[in-house]
C-alpha positions as CSV (number, residue, x, y, z in Angstrom):
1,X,84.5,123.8,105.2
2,X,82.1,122.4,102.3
3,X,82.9,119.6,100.0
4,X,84.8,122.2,97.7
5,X,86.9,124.0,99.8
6,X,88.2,120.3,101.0
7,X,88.7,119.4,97.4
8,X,90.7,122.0,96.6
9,X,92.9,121.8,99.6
10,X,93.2,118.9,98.4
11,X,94.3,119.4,95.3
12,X,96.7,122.0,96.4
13,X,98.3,119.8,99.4
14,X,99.1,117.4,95.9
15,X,100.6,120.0,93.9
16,X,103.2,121.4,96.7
17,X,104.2,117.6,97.9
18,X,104.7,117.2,94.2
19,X,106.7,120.5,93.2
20,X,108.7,119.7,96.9
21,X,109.8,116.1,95.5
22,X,111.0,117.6,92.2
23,X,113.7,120.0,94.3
24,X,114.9,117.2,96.1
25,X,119.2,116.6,95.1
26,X,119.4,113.5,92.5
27,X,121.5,110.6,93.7
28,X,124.7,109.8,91.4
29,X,124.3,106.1,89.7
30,X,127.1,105.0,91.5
31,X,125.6,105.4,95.1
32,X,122.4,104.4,93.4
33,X,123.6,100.7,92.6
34,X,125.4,100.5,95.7
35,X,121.9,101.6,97.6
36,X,120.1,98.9,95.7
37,X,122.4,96.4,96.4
38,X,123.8,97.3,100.3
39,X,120.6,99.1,101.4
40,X,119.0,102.4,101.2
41,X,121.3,104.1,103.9
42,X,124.4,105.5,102.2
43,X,126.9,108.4,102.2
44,X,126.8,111.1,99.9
45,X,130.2,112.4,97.5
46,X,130.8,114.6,101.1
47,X,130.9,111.9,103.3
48,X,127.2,112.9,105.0
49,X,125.2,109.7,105.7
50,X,121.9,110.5,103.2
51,X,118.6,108.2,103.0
52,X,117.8,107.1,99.2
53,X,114.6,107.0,97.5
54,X,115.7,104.3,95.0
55,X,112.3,104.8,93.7
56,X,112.9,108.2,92.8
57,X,116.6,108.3,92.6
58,X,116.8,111.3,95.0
59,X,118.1,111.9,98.9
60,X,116.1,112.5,101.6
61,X,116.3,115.9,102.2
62,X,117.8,115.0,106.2
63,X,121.5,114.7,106.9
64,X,123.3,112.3,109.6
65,X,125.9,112.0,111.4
66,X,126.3,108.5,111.5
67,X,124.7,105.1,109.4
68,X,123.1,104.8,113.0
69,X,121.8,107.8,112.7
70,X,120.1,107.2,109.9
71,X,119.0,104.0,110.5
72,X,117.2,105.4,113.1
73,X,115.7,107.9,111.2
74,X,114.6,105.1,108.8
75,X,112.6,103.4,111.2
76,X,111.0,106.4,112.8
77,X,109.4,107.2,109.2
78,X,108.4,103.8,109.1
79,X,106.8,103.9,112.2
80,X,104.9,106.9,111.7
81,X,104.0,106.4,108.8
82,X,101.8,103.1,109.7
């Protein structure tokens, strides 16, 4: 690959993480105040235990079965990501 084939992977990979975000299921204001003030992990209108991007005010795309659950997959991301 040359310097312009990388570049415009590049510039692609952008574009698809970007259009991927904007699909993702916005989080009603009430769980959003409750996630800012109890904590990112919280359960959705069905009762599923969700992941909030209070940054974005979406859900992780993942569903748990438990705040454990969850948790845990919290911390994996966090550890992988560093």
């Amino acid at each position: 690959m040359n310097l312009e084939d990388i570049k415009r992977v590049n510039i692609m990979i952008i574009l698809r993480n970007k259009s991927f975000s904007d699909n993702r299921e916005k989080v009603p204001d009430d769980i959003l105040e409750k996630a800012n003030r109890d904590g990112v992990v919280q359960q959705d209108r069905n009762g599923v235990w969700r992941i909030v991007n209070r940054k974005k005010k979406v859900f992780w795309d993942a569903h748990y079965t438990s705040k454990e659950a969850a948790e845990r997959g919290l911390r994996g991301y966090f550890h992988n990501k560093h």
